[in-house]
N, C-alpha and C positions, 0 to 999 in steps of 0.2 A: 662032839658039841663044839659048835664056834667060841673064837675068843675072840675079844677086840683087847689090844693092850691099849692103855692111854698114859700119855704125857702133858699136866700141865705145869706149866712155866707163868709163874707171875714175876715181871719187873714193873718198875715203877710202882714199889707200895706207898700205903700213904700214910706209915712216918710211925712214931709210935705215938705222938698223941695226934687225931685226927677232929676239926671241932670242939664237940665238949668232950670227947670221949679219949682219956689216958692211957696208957699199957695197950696199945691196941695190937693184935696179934690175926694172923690171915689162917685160913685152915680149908682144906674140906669137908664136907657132913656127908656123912652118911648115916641114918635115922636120924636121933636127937641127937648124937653130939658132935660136934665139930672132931679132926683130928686130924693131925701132923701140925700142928700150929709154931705158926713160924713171927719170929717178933715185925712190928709192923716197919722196921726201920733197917731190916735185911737188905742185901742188895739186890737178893731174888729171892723167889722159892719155889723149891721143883714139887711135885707130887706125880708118882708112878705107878698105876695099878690096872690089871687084869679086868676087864667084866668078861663077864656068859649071859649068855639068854637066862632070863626065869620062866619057868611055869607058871602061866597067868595065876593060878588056882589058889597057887602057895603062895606070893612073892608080889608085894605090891608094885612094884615096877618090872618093866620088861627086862632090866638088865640089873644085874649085881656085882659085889666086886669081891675079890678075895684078896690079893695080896697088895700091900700097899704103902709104898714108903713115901718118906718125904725128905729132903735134903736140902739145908741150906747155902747159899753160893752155889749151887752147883749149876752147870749147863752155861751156853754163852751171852744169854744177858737180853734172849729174845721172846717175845710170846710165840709160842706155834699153838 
């Protein structure tokens, strides 16, 4: 079965209060809930994870993910 690894890199977040909106925090979702969440006033925030194909049948999206970290500061400071 194929895999795609992925790497995203956010810099330039926007702050921890953004607006009206206080303690703001960045994350991924996957279903309902966000997660790796990274305070919004980081220098960056990386997140690294695995998908595969789904089976249409079972899996509402075509691709899923299993393994998934998130680390803050890390990487050199660029979106790829």
């Amino acid at each position: 079965m194929a895999e795609l690894f992925v790497r995203i890199v956010g810099d330039d977040l926007p702050g921890r209060e953004c607006g009206e909106y206080r303690d703001v925090h960045v994350a991924v979702q996957r279903g309902r809930d966000p997660e790796g969440a990274v305070p919004g006033d980081a220098p960056e925030a990386v997140w690294e994870f695995t998908v595969r194909p789904s089976t249409p049948r079972t899996a509402p999206a075509p691709w899923t993910s299993a393994d998934r970290t998130s680390r803050v500061g890390a990487g050199h400071g660029s979106s790829t």
